[in-house]
N, C-alpha and C positions, 0 to 999 in steps of 0.2 A: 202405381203412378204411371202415369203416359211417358210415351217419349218426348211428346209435345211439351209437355208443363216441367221437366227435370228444366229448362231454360229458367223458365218463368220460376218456380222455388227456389232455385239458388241463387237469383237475384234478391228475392225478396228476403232469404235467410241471410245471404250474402253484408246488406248493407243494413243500417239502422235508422239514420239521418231521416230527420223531419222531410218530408214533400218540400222540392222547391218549385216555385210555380211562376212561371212569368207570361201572362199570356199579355200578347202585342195589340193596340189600341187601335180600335176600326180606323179600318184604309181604305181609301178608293182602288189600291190595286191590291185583289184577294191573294195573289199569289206571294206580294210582299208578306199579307199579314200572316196565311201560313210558315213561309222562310223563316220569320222573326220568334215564332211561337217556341217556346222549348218548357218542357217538365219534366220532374225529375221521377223516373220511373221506370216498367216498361209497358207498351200498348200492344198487347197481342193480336186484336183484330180490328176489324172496321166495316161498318156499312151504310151505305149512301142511297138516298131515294130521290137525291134530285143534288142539280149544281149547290143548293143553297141550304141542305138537309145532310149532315152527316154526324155520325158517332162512330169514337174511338174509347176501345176500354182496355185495363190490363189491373195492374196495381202499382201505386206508388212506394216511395222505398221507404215510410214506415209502415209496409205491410197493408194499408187498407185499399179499396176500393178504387179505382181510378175510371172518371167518367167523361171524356170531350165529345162539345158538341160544335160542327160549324153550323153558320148561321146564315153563311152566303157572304159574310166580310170577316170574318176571325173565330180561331178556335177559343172557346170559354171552356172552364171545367165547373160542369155539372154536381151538382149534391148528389148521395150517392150513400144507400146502405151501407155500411159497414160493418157487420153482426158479429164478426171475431167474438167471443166470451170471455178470452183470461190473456194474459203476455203469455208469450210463446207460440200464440196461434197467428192464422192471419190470414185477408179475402185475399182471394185473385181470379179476377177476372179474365177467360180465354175464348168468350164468342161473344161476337151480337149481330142482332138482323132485323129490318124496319122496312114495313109495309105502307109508313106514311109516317106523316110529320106528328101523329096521334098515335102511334102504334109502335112499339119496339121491345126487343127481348135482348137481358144478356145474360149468360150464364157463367156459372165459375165454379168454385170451391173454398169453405171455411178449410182452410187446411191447421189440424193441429200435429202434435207431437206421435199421441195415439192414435187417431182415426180425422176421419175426413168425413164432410159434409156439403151435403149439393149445396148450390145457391142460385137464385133465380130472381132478377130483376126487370121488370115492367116499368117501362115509359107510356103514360096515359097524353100528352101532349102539356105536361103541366109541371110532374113530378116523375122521378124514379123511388119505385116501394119494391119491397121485399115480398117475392107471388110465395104460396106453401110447396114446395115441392118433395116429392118421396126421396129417401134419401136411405136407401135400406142397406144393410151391412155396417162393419165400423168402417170402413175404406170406400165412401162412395165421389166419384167423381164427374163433372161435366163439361168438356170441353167445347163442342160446338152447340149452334143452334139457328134455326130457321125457320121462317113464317111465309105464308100465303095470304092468310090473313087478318083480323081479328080473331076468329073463330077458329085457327087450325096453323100449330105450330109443334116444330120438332126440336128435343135436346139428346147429346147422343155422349158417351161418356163410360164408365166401368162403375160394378160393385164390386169390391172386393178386387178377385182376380178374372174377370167375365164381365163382358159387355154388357152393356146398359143403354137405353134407349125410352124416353118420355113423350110424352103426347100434351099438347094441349089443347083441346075442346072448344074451349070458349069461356067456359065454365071453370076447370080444375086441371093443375097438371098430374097424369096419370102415367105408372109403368104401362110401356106398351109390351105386347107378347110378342117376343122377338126367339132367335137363335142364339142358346146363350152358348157362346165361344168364350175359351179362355185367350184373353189379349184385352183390347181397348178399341174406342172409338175416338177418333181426333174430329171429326169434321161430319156435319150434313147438309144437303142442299136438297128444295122442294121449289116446283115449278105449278104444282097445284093438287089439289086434296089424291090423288089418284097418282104419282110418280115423285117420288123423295129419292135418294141416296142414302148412303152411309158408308164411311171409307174410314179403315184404323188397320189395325193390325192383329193379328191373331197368333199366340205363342205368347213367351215374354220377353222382358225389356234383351233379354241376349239374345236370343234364338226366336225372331218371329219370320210373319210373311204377310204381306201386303194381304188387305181383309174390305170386301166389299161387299154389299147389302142393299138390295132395291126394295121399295115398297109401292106396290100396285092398287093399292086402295083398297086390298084387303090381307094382304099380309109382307110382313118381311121377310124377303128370301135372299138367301148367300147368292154371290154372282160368279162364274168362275175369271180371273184376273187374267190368264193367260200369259203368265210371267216365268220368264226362267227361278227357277229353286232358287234359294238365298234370301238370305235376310234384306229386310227390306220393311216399309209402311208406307201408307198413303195419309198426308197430312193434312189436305185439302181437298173440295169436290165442289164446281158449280157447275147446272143445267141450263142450258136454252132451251131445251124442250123435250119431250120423250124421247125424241134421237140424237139428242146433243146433248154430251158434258163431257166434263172433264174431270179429270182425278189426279192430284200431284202429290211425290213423296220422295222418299228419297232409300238408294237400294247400297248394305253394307252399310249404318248409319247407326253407331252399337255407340261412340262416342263422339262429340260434339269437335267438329269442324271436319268431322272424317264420313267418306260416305262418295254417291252420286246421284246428283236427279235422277228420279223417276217419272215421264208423264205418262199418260194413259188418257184414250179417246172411246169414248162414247159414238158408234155408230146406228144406234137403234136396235141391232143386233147382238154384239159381241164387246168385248171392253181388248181393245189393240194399244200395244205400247209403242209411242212414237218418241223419234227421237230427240233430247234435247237439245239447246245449243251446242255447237260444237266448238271443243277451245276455250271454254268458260270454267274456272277454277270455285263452283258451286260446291259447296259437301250435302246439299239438300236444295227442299221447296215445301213453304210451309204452309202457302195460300194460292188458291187463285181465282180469277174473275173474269165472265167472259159477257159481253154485249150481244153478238154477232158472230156469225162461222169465221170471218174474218179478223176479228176484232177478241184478243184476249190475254190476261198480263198471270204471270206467276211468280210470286215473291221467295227468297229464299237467304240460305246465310253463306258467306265465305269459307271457302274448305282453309284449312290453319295452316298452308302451304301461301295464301293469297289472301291475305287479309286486308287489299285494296279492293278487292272488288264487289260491285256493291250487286247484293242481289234480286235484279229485276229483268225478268225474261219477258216479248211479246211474240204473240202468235200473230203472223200476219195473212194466215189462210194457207200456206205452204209450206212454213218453217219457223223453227221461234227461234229469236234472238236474240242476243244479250243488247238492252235498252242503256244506254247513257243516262244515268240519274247521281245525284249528288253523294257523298262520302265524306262527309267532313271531316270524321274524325278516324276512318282508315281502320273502323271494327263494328262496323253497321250492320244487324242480323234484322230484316225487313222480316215479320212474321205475319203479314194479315194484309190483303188487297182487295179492293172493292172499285168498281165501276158502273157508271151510269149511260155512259153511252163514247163515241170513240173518242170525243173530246174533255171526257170528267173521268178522274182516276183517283182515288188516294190509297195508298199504300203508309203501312205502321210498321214501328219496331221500336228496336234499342241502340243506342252506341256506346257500348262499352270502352270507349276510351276515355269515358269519364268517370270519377268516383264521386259520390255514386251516379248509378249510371240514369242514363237521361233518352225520355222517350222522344223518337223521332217519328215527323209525319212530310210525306213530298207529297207533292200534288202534280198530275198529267193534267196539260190544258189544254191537248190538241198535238200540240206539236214538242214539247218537252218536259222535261219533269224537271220540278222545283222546289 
């Protein structure tokens, strides 16, 4: 199992209660109807194609599928597979990624008792179905995932105890021929058929080290990370271009609230670690999203020393730094950010200060988050 999804499982093993759902009644001000919006769950990621196009997905707390769409005035939840086969099992959803208002992928895992199973859902602009996906080993899992287009999308994830990485064609989702390392994949990002990522970890859930993987448009190759020894993962990865991205994780992060960001930059060359906020009580970073060289947010959870602070760092082209965003409930683990441009941002997670716990969504509008 990831270090990503131990969040996401013990929530979901955690609580039983029916899904509570309240979604708030179109507004003329979007940010109200975001503000007002609350379900009961948590939402691990998110991704956005425009101000008025976005999806957020996790699992709700009786274990099944959790799907929101904004629409440009409120978030709705979506219909949404469910395929769990008996009690004791149950979905959860931990990536998605949308190349248009007709086109989106998200992936997860049937998680049961004995083994574990991919899952792969397709937005046609109409419905979300359930795509076939390989699913090899008893222990297969999928964390991230990402699209360029119709015709060419990536899922990145473990079998067993060894990476895993999928392809999707157009046609069929296929194991892709990769480097199998023992560790995990958390996150991919692809700027087109010819330059992808791939950021997890390699080792296991005690003893690993941050793990990176390019693909050149004809194979996947390991990257060297250039990181001091020590335990450590990369949780998140997005591209602006063959010489720009980014890669976020977090270093010493063996238990939940303990640890410290990690970023790392993409200069076309070499992958260089820069530094993060300074004086920010983070224990990790679990997504990030970038527009622009200038322009980039990286979401993350409270170290258990500071469980007021909420975790949302930006890049401002020379430094990142801890952004002002809301905290309601003073236990807010932000796990999933997406951006469209400097003025459209949404960031997802959970706030554990409620039982059960209940998924949170802010939205950047330019000028502050809400």
């Amino acid at each position: 199992m990831s270090l990503l999804r131990v969040l996401t499982a013990a929530t979901a093993a955690a609580v039983g209660a029916a899904a509570a759902l309240a979604a708030a009644p179109a507004s003329a001000d979007p940010a109200a109807a975001a503000a007002s919006f609350t379900v009961g769950g948590t939402l691990n990621s998110v991704a956005a194609t425009s101000a008025r196009d976005a999806w957020a997905v996790g699992a709700d707390n009786s274990g099944k599928t959790l799907i929101e769409h904004w629409n440009g005035t409120a978030w709705k939840r979506a219909t949404s597979p469910s395929p769990s086969p008996s009690k004791g099992s149950y979905d959860s959803l931990t990536g998605v990624s949308a190349t248009s208002a007709r086109n989106a992928w998200a992936v997860g895992t049937i998680e049961a008792i004995a083994s574990d199973s991919t899952l792969v859902l397709h937005w046609n602009g109409s419905t979300w179905k359930r795509a076939a996906s390989p699913s090899p080993g008893t222990y297969a899992t999928l964390n991230g995932v990402t699209a360029t287009s119709a015709g060419n999308a990536w899922a990145v994830g473990s079998s067993g105890t060894k990476t895993m990485i999928l392809h999707w064609n157009g046609t069929a989702w296929r194991r892709a021929t990769s480097p199998a390392i023992q560790g995990a994949f958390e996150s991919v990002t692809a700027t087109s058929p010819r330059n992808a990522w791939a950021v997890g970890f390699a080792g296991s859930a005690t003893d690993n080290s941050p793990l990176i993987l390019h693909w050149n448009g004809t194979a996947w190759k390991r990257v060297p990370t250039h990181l001091p020894s020590g335990l450590g993962n990369l949780r998140g990865v997005a591209a602006l271009s063959a010489k720009a991205a980014w890669a976020v994780g977090c270093s010493g992060c063996l238990a939940e609230g303990a640890g410290a960001p990690l970023i790392e930059q993409w200069n076309g060359t070499a992958w260089k670690r820069v530094p993060g906020p300074g004086a920010v009580s983070l224990a990790g970073l679990y997504g990030v999203a970038a527009t622009s060289s200038t322009n980039a947010w990286a979401v993350g959870t409270p170290s258990a020393s500071a469980g007021h602070t909420t975790g949302i760092v930006r890049w401002n082209g020379h430094t990142w730094k801890l952004a002002s965003s809301p905290n309601p409930g003073g236990q807010e683990h932000v796990l999933g950010v997406a951006a469209t441009s400097a003025r459209n941002a949404w960031a997802v997670g959970q706030n554990e200060a409620t039982s059960p716990f209940k998924g949170v969504i802010s939205r950047w509008n330019g000028s502050s988050w809400n």
